[in-house]
Legacy VTK file of the C-alpha trace (Angstrom):
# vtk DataFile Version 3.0
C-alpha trace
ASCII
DATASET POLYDATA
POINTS 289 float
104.237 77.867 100.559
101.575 79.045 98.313
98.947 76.409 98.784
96.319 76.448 95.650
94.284 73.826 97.099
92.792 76.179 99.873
93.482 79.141 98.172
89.976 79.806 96.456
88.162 79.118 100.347
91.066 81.380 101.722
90.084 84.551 99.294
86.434 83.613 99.398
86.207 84.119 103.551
89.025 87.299 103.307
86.100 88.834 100.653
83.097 87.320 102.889
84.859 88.939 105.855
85.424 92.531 104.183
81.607 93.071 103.437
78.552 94.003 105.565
75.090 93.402 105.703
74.059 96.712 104.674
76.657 97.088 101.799
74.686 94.322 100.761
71.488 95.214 101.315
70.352 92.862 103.643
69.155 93.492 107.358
71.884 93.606 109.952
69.576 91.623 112.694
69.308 92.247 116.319
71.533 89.752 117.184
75.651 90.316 117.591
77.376 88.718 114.996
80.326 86.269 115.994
81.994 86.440 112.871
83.503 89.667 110.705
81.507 90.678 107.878
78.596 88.200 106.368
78.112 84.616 107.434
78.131 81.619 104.910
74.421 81.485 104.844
74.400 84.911 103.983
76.929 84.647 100.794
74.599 81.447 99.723
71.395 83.356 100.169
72.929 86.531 97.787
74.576 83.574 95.443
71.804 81.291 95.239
73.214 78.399 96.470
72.603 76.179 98.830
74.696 76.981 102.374
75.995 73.041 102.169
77.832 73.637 98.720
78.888 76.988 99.491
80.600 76.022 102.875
81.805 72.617 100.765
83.531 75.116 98.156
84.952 77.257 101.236
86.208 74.127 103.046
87.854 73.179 99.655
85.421 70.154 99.153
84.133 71.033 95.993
87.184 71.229 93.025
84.811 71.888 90.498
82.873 75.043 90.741
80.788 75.734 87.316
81.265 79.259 85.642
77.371 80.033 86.710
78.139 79.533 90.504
81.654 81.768 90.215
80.087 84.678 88.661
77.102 84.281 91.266
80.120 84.551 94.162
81.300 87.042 92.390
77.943 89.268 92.535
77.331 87.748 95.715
80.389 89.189 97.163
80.831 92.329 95.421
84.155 91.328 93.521
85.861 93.925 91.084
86.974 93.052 87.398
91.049 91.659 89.251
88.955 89.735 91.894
86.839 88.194 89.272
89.488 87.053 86.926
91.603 85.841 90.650
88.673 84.100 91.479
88.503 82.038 87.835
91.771 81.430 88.050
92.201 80.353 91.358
89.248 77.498 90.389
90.497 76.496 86.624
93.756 75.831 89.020
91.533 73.517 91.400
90.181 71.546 88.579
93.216 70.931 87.253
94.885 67.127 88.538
97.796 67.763 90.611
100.787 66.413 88.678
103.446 68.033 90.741
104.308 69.167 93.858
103.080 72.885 94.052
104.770 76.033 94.980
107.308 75.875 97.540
110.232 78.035 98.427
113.325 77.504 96.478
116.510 79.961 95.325
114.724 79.967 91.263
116.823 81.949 89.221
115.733 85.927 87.936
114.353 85.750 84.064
117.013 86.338 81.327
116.482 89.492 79.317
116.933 89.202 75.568
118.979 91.490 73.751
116.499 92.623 72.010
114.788 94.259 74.400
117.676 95.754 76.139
118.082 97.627 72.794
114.369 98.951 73.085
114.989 100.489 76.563
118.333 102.073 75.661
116.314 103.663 72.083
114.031 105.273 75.245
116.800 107.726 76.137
113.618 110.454 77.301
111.214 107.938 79.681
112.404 105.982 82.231
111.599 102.448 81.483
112.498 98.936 83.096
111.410 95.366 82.301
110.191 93.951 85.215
109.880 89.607 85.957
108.128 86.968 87.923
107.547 88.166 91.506
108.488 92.086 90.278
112.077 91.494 89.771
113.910 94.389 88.494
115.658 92.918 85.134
116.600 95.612 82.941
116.339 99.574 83.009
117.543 102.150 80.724
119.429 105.796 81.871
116.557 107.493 82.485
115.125 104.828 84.947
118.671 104.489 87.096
118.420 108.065 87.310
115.059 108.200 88.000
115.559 105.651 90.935
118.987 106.344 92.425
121.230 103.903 93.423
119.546 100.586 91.548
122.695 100.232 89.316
124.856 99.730 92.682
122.224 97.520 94.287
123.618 93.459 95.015
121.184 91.484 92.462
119.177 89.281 95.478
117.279 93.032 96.336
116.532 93.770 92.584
112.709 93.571 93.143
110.187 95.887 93.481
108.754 94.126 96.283
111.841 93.622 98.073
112.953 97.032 97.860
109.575 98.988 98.725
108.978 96.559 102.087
112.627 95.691 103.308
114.915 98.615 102.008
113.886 101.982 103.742
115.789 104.174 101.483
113.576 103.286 98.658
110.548 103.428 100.260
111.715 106.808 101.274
111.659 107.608 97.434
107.396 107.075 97.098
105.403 109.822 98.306
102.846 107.601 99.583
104.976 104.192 100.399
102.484 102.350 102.378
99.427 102.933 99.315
102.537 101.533 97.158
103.036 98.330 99.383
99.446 97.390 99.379
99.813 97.861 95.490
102.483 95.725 95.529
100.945 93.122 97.828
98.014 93.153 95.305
99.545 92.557 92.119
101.696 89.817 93.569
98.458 88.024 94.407
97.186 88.726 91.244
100.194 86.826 89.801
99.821 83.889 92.233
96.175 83.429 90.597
97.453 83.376 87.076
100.457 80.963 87.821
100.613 79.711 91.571
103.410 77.104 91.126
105.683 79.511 89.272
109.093 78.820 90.622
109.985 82.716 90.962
106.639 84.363 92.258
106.924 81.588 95.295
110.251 82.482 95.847
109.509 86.441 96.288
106.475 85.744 98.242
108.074 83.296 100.575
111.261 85.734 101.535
108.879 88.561 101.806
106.753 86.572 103.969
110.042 85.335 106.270
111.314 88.934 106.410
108.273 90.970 106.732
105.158 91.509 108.988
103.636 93.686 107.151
103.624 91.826 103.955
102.400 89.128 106.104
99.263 91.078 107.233
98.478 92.290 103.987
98.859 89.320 102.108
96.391 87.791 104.276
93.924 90.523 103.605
93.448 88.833 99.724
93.750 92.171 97.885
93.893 91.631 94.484
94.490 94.251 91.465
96.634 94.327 88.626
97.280 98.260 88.346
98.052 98.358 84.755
98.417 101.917 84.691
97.880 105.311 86.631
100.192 108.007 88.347
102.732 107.636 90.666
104.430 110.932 93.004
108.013 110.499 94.259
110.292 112.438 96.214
113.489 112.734 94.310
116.259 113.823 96.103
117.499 116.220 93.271
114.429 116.673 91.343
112.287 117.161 94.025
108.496 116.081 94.058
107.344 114.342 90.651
104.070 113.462 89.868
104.551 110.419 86.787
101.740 108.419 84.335
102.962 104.601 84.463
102.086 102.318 82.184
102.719 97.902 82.570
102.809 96.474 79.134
103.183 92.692 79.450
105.948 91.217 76.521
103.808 88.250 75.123
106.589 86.794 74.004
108.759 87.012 77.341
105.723 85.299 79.632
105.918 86.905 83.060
107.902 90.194 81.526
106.210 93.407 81.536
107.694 96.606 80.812
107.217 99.401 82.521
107.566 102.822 81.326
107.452 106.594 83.419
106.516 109.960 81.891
105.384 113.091 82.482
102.809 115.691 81.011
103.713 117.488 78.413
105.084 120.997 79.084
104.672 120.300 82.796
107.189 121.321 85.816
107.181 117.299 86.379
108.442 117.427 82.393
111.377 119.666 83.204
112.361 118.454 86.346
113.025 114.916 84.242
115.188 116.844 81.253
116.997 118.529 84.248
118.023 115.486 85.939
119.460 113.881 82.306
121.487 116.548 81.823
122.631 116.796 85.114
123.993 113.099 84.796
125.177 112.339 80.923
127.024 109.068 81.595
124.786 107.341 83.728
124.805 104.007 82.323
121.389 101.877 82.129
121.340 98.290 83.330
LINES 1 290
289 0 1 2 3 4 5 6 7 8 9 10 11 12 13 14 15 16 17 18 19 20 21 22 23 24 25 26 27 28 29 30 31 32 33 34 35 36 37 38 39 40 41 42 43 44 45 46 47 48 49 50 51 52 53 54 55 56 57 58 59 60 61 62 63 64 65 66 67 68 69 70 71 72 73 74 75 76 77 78 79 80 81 82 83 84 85 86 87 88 89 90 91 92 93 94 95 96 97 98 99 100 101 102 103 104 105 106 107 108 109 110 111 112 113 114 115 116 117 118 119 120 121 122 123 124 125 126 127 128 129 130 131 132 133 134 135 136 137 138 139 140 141 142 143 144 145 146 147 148 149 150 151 152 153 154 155 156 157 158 159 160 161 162 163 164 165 166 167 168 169 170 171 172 173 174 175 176 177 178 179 180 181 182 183 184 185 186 187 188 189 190 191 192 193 194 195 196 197 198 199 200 201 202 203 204 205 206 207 208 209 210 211 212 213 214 215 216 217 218 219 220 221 222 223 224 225 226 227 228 229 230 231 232 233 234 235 236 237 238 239 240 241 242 243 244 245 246 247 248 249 250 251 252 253 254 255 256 257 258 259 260 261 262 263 264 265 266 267 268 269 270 271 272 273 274 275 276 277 278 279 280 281 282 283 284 285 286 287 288
Protein backbone atom coordinates (compact mmCIF):
# COMPACT_ATOMS: atom_id res chain seq x y z
CA UNK A 1 0.00 0.00 0.00
CA UNK A 2 1.02 3.42 -0.90
CA UNK A 3 0.76 5.19 2.40
CA UNK A 4 0.52 9.23 1.82
CA UNK A 5 0.47 9.91 5.38
CA UNK A 6 4.28 9.05 5.84
CA UNK A 7 5.12 9.52 2.49
CA UNK A 8 6.48 13.23 2.62
CA UNK A 9 8.91 12.02 6.01
CA UNK A 10 9.71 8.83 3.86
CA UNK A 11 11.17 11.02 0.70
CA UNK A 12 12.42 13.71 3.03
CA UNK A 13 15.01 11.08 5.01
CA UNK A 14 15.66 8.99 1.36
CA UNK A 15 16.85 12.85 0.10
CA UNK A 16 18.47 13.67 3.71
CA UNK A 17 20.22 10.30 3.39
CA UNK A 18 21.57 10.81 -0.34
CA UNK A 19 23.50 14.11 0.53
CA UNK A 20 26.78 14.92 2.35
CA UNK A 21 28.19 17.43 4.37
CA UNK A 22 30.48 18.71 1.89
CA UNK A 23 27.96 18.68 -1.08
CA UNK A 24 26.51 20.98 1.21
CA UNK A 25 29.03 22.94 2.27
CA UNK A 26 29.16 22.35 5.71
CA UNK A 27 32.10 20.73 7.80
CA UNK A 28 32.13 16.96 7.93
CA UNK A 29 33.32 16.95 11.84
CA UNK A 30 35.74 14.70 13.48
CA UNK A 31 33.32 12.60 14.76
CA UNK A 32 31.84 9.24 12.78
CA UNK A 33 28.53 9.77 11.77
CA UNK A 34 25.84 7.04 12.78
CA UNK A 35 23.52 7.87 10.23
CA UNK A 36 23.89 8.03 6.08
CA UNK A 37 24.15 11.35 4.70
CA UNK A 38 23.14 14.65 6.93
CA UNK A 39 21.44 14.48 10.29
CA UNK A 40 18.06 16.30 11.07
CA UNK A 41 19.82 19.11 12.75
CA UNK A 42 21.76 19.52 9.84
CA UNK A 43 18.67 19.79 7.19
CA UNK A 44 17.08 22.40 9.93
CA UNK A 45 20.26 24.38 10.20
CA UNK A 46 20.47 24.67 5.96
CA UNK A 47 16.38 25.16 6.09
CA UNK A 48 16.10 27.47 8.83
CA UNK A 49 14.01 25.75 10.96
CA UNK A 50 13.98 24.74 14.10
CA UNK A 51 15.29 20.78 14.53
CA UNK A 52 11.79 20.16 16.68
CA UNK A 53 9.51 21.06 13.58
CA UNK A 54 11.69 19.59 11.13
CA UNK A 55 11.88 16.11 12.91
CA UNK A 56 7.83 16.80 13.68
CA UNK A 57 7.36 17.13 9.72
CA UNK A 58 9.70 13.91 9.23
CA UNK A 59 7.81 11.93 11.91
CA UNK A 60 4.59 13.02 10.04
CA UNK A 61 3.47 15.31 13.00
CA UNK A 62 3.11 18.33 11.22
CA UNK A 63 0.19 18.04 8.14
CA UNK A 64 0.55 21.45 7.33
CA UNK A 65 3.85 22.57 6.04
CA UNK A 66 3.64 26.37 4.60
CA UNK A 67 4.99 26.95 0.96
CA UNK A 68 8.04 29.09 2.68
CA UNK A 69 9.25 26.02 4.76
CA UNK A 70 8.87 23.48 1.46
CA UNK A 71 10.89 25.53 -0.78
CA UNK A 72 13.46 26.03 2.22
CA UNK A 73 13.60 21.85 2.27
CA UNK A 74 13.82 22.02 -0.99
CA UNK A 75 17.14 24.31 -1.04
CA UNK A 76 18.02 22.72 2.04
CA UNK A 77 18.21 19.41 0.45
CA UNK A 78 19.28 20.08 -2.94
CA UNK A 79 15.93 18.93 -4.70
CA UNK A 80 15.62 19.15 -8.63
CA UNK A 81 12.57 20.83 -10.49
CA UNK A 82 10.48 16.64 -10.27
CA UNK A 83 11.56 16.53 -6.54
CA UNK A 84 10.22 19.93 -5.93
CA UNK A 85 6.89 19.59 -7.54
CA UNK A 86 6.88 15.59 -5.57
CA UNK A 87 7.58 17.30 -2.59
CA UNK A 88 4.37 19.97 -3.01
CA UNK A 89 2.40 17.43 -3.89
CA UNK A 90 3.12 14.96 -1.51
CA UNK A 91 2.14 17.94 1.31
CA UNK A 92 -1.11 19.58 -0.56
CA UNK A 93 -2.00 15.59 -0.21
CA UNK A 94 -1.26 15.77 3.71
CA UNK A 95 -3.39 18.76 4.19
CA UNK A 96 -6.03 17.42 2.59
CA UNK A 97 -8.86 15.52 5.29
CA UNK A 98 -8.83 11.94 4.68
CA UNK A 99 -12.27 11.08 3.29
CA UNK A 100 -11.44 7.64 2.09
CA UNK A 101 -9.50 4.86 2.59
CA UNK A 102 -6.20 5.46 0.56
CA UNK A 103 -4.39 3.42 -1.94
CA UNK A 104 -4.48 -0.16 -1.55
CA UNK A 105 -4.01 -3.04 -3.90
CA UNK A 106 -6.95 -4.01 -5.92
CA UNK A 107 -7.44 -5.73 -9.70
CA UNK A 108 -8.61 -1.70 -11.13
CA UNK A 109 -9.34 -1.99 -14.57
CA UNK A 110 -6.68 -0.53 -17.65
CA UNK A 111 -8.09 3.09 -19.02
CA UNK A 112 -10.43 2.91 -22.08
CA UNK A 113 -8.99 4.48 -25.21
CA UNK A 114 -11.34 6.66 -27.23
CA UNK A 115 -11.72 6.24 -30.75
CA UNK A 116 -10.56 9.18 -31.42
CA UNK A 117 -7.34 8.78 -30.55
CA UNK A 118 -6.88 5.39 -31.95
CA UNK A 119 -7.49 7.23 -35.28
CA UNK A 120 -4.54 9.72 -34.45
CA UNK A 121 -2.01 6.86 -33.94
CA UNK A 122 -3.07 4.90 -37.03
CA UNK A 123 -2.77 8.71 -39.23
CA UNK A 124 1.12 8.21 -37.67
CA UNK A 125 1.88 5.43 -40.16
CA UNK A 126 5.98 6.88 -40.10
CA UNK A 127 6.67 7.21 -35.95
CA UNK A 128 6.01 4.72 -33.68
CA UNK A 129 3.58 6.00 -31.20
CA UNK A 130 1.51 4.43 -28.20
CA UNK A 131 -0.82 5.96 -25.59
CA UNK A 132 0.30 4.99 -22.46
CA UNK A 133 -2.17 4.95 -18.81
CA UNK A 134 -2.11 5.07 -15.08
CA UNK A 135 0.84 3.05 -13.75
CA UNK A 136 2.46 2.97 -17.64
CA UNK A 137 -0.03 0.68 -19.06
CA UNK A 138 0.40 0.02 -22.63
CA UNK A 139 -3.23 1.04 -24.15
CA UNK A 140 -2.95 1.66 -27.69
CA UNK A 141 -0.04 1.61 -30.38
CA UNK A 142 -0.03 2.10 -34.00
CA UNK A 143 2.13 -0.25 -36.82
CA UNK A 144 5.08 1.39 -36.45
CA UNK A 145 5.22 0.95 -32.57
CA UNK A 146 4.28 -3.11 -32.72
CA UNK A 147 7.00 -3.25 -35.06
CA UNK A 148 9.15 -1.22 -33.31
CA UNK A 149 8.63 -3.42 -30.11
CA UNK A 150 8.13 -6.99 -31.30
CA UNK A 151 5.81 -9.20 -29.99
CA UNK A 152 3.40 -6.53 -27.88
CA UNK A 153 0.42 -7.36 -30.22
CA UNK A 154 0.70 -11.19 -28.98
CA UNK A 155 1.32 -10.19 -25.37
CA UNK A 156 -1.84 -11.50 -22.67
CA UNK A 157 -3.28 -7.89 -21.57
CA UNK A 158 -2.25 -8.30 -17.48
CA UNK A 159 1.76 -7.65 -18.88
CA UNK A 160 0.73 -4.63 -21.11
CA UNK A 161 2.82 -2.15 -19.00
CA UNK A 162 5.87 -0.62 -19.37
CA UNK A 163 6.81 -1.34 -15.96
CA UNK A 164 5.81 -4.80 -15.98
CA UNK A 165 7.51 -5.66 -19.03
CA UNK A 166 11.02 -3.83 -18.49
CA UNK A 167 11.35 -5.50 -14.67
CA UNK A 168 9.52 -8.98 -14.97
CA UNK A 169 9.73 -9.96 -18.78
CA UNK A 170 13.47 -10.53 -19.81
CA UNK A 171 12.88 -10.55 -23.44
CA UNK A 172 11.94 -6.97 -23.36
CA UNK A 173 14.39 -5.80 -21.27
CA UNK A 174 16.66 -7.52 -23.66
CA UNK A 175 15.29 -4.95 -26.29
CA UNK A 176 16.90 -1.54 -24.23
CA UNK A 177 20.44 -1.00 -24.67
CA UNK A 178 20.85 0.16 -21.27
CA UNK A 179 17.82 -1.79 -19.31
CA UNK A 180 18.81 -1.17 -15.83
CA UNK A 181 19.20 3.12 -16.57
CA UNK A 182 15.55 2.32 -18.09
CA UNK A 183 14.21 0.63 -14.81
CA UNK A 184 15.38 3.35 -12.56
CA UNK A 185 13.53 5.64 -15.17
CA UNK A 186 10.71 3.74 -14.78
CA UNK A 187 10.86 3.49 -10.99
CA UNK A 188 11.08 7.35 -11.10
CA UNK A 189 8.26 8.37 -13.07
CA UNK A 190 6.01 5.94 -11.26
CA UNK A 191 6.84 7.88 -8.10
CA UNK A 192 6.35 10.90 -9.76
CA UNK A 193 2.77 9.72 -10.49
CA UNK A 194 2.16 8.53 -6.90
CA UNK A 195 2.86 12.35 -5.87
CA UNK A 196 0.37 13.76 -8.30
CA UNK A 197 -2.44 11.15 -7.47
CA UNK A 198 -1.48 8.60 -4.61
CA UNK A 199 -4.93 6.95 -4.20
CA UNK A 200 -5.36 6.37 -7.93
CA UNK A 201 -6.88 2.97 -8.19
CA UNK A 202 -4.45 1.89 -11.19
CA UNK A 203 -0.95 3.42 -10.21
CA UNK A 204 -1.47 1.33 -6.70
CA UNK A 205 -2.25 -1.56 -8.49
CA UNK A 206 1.10 -1.51 -10.77
CA UNK A 207 3.15 -0.52 -7.89
CA UNK A 208 1.83 -3.14 -5.57
CA UNK A 209 2.40 -6.27 -8.19
CA UNK A 210 5.71 -4.83 -9.03
CA UNK A 211 6.51 -4.59 -5.50
CA UNK A 212 5.16 -8.51 -4.80
CA UNK A 213 7.08 -9.73 -7.87
CA UNK A 214 10.20 -7.79 -7.83
CA UNK A 215 13.31 -7.01 -5.63
CA UNK A 216 14.65 -4.76 -7.52
CA UNK A 217 11.74 -2.53 -7.92
CA UNK A 218 11.58 -2.91 -4.28
CA UNK A 219 15.10 -1.43 -3.70
CA UNK A 220 14.68 1.25 -5.98
CA UNK A 221 11.47 2.38 -5.03
CA UNK A 222 12.76 2.84 -1.68
CA UNK A 223 15.57 4.98 -2.93
CA UNK A 224 12.65 8.01 -3.61
CA UNK A 225 13.88 8.84 -7.14
CA UNK A 226 11.69 11.03 -8.65
CA UNK A 227 11.67 12.47 -12.43
CA UNK A 228 9.18 12.77 -14.96
CA UNK A 229 11.44 12.27 -18.22
CA UNK A 230 9.28 14.09 -20.57
CA UNK A 231 11.53 13.68 -23.32
CA UNK A 232 15.15 12.61 -24.47
CA UNK A 233 16.73 9.61 -26.49
CA UNK A 234 16.37 6.19 -26.08
CA UNK A 235 18.99 3.20 -27.92
CA UNK A 236 17.52 -0.28 -28.49
CA UNK A 237 18.71 -3.37 -29.82
CA UNK A 238 16.32 -4.49 -32.46
CA UNK A 239 16.59 -7.80 -33.48
CA UNK A 240 16.17 -6.96 -37.28
CA UNK A 241 17.06 -3.41 -37.31
CA UNK A 242 19.86 -3.64 -35.27
CA UNK A 243 21.04 -0.79 -32.82
CA UNK A 244 18.68 2.43 -32.91
CA UNK A 245 19.33 5.43 -31.28
CA UNK A 246 15.40 7.29 -30.97
CA UNK A 247 14.18 11.11 -29.63
CA UNK A 248 10.98 10.32 -27.36
CA UNK A 249 8.67 12.61 -26.57
CA UNK A 250 5.48 12.11 -23.47
CA UNK A 251 2.69 14.40 -24.34
CA UNK A 252 0.04 14.11 -21.62
CA UNK A 253 -3.89 14.08 -23.36
CA UNK A 254 -5.57 16.76 -21.05
CA UNK A 255 -8.57 15.52 -21.82
CA UNK A 256 -7.81 11.66 -21.12
CA UNK A 257 -6.29 12.48 -17.32
CA UNK A 258 -3.52 9.96 -16.70
CA UNK A 259 -3.03 9.35 -20.76
CA UNK A 260 0.06 10.43 -22.33
CA UNK A 261 1.16 9.65 -25.66
CA UNK A 262 4.22 8.72 -26.54
CA UNK A 263 5.81 9.08 -29.79
CA UNK A 264 9.55 7.58 -31.32
CA UNK A 265 11.58 9.12 -34.15
CA UNK A 266 14.63 9.40 -35.59
CA UNK A 267 16.99 12.17 -37.12
CA UNK A 268 16.45 13.14 -40.22
CA UNK A 269 18.53 11.49 -42.97
CA UNK A 270 20.16 9.35 -40.28
CA UNK A 271 21.13 5.42 -40.48
CA UNK A 272 18.63 5.25 -37.28
CA UNK A 273 16.04 6.97 -40.08
CA UNK A 274 16.53 4.13 -42.53
CA UNK A 275 16.79 1.37 -40.39
CA UNK A 276 12.92 2.46 -39.28
CA UNK A 277 11.64 2.75 -43.23
CA UNK A 278 13.42 -0.68 -43.61
CA UNK A 279 11.65 -2.42 -40.96
CA UNK A 280 7.95 -0.98 -42.40
CA UNK A 281 8.53 -2.30 -45.46
CA UNK A 282 9.80 -5.36 -44.36
CA UNK A 283 6.38 -5.97 -42.47
CA UNK A 284 3.28 -4.22 -44.54
CA UNK A 285 0.41 -5.88 -42.63
CA UNK A 286 1.44 -5.55 -39.26
CA UNK A 287 -1.60 -4.45 -37.64
CA UNK A 288 -1.45 -1.68 -34.72
CA UNK A 289 -3.30 -2.26 -31.47
Amino acid sequence: MVHRDDELGRFLRARRAALTPERVGLPAGVNRRRVAGLRREEVALLAGVSVDYYTRIEQGRGRAVSPEVLHALADALRLNRDERAYLDNLAAHLARPRTDPGCAPSDAPRAAVRPELHALLNAMTGVPAYILGPGLDLLAWNRMGALLWPGIEDLPEAHLNIAHLVFLDPGSAALHADASALRRDVTARLRADTGRDPDDPRLCAVVQRLRRASPEFRELWETHLVEENPHGTHTLHHPEAGALTLHFEKLPLPADPGQVLLTYSAAPGSADERALRALAERHPHLTAG
